[in-house]
C-alpha positions in Angstrom: 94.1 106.4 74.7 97.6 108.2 75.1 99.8 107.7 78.2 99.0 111.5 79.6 95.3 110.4 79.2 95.8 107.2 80.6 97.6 109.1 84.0 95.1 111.4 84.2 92.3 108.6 84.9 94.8 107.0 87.3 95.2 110.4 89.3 91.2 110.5 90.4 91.5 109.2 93.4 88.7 108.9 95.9 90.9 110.9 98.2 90.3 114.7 96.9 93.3 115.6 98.6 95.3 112.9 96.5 93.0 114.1 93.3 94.2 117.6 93.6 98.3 116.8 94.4 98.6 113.7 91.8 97.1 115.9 89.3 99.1 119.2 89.9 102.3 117.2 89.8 101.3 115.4 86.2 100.4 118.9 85.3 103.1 121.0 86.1 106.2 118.2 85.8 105.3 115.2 84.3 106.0 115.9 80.5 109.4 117.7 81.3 111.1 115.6 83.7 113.4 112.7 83.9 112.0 108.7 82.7 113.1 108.0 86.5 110.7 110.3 87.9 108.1 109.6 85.4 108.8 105.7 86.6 108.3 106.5 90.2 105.1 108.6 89.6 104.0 105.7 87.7 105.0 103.5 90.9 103.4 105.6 93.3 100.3 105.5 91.2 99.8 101.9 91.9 99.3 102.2 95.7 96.0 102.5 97.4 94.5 105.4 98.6 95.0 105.0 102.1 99.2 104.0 101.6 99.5 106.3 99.2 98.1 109.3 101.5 100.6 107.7 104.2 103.5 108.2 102.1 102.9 111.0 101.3 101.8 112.7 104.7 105.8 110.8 105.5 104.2 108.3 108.1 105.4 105.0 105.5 108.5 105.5 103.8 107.8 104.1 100.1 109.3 100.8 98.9 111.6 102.6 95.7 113.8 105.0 97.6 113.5 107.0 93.9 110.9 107.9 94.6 111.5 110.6 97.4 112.3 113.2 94.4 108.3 113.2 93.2 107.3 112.6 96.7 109.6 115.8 97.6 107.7 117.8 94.8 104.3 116.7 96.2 104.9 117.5 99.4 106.0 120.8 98.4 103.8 121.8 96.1 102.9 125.6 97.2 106.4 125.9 97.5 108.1 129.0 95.2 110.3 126.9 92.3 113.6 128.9 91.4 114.2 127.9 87.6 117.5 129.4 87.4 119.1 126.0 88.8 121.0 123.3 87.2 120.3 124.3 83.3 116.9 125.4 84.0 115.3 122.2 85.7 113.0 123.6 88.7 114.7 123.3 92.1 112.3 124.2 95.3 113.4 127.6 97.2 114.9 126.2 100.3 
């Protein structure tokens, strides 16, 4: 089983909610961005449902502070991304 394949089966969650942001994110980022963030998406994987959800909503602040970029993306993720940015890496539209 390959690593994408292996995250895909850790993003069902039996939050939909979580289902539907965890997957977008491993989606749309995962493959093209840093080993730190692919750490820390790793790391936020391994939290329960309910903690997990908390982090993300911002009511617990999570345990790796490297985390916050990922969490940042999450949180954001309706939010328009201007490519044009630092050598092409996808910056949110403040």
């Amino acid at each position: 089983m390959s690593e994408l394949s292996k995250l895909k089966w850790h993003c069902r969650r039996g939050i939909k909610e979580l289902d539907i942001v965890l997957n977008w994110y491993l989606n749309e980022y995962y493959e093209n961005t840093y080993e730190d963030d692919k750490k820390a998406f790793k790391e936020l994987l391994e939290y329960e449902d309910p903690v997990l959800y908390a982090i993300l909503l911002g009511n617990i602040e999570p345990a790796n502070p490297e985390q916050l970029e990922v969490l940042n993306r999450l949180r954001n993720m309706h939010a328009p991304i201007d490519n044009t940015l630092n050598n092409n890496t996808p910056h949110l539209i403040q």
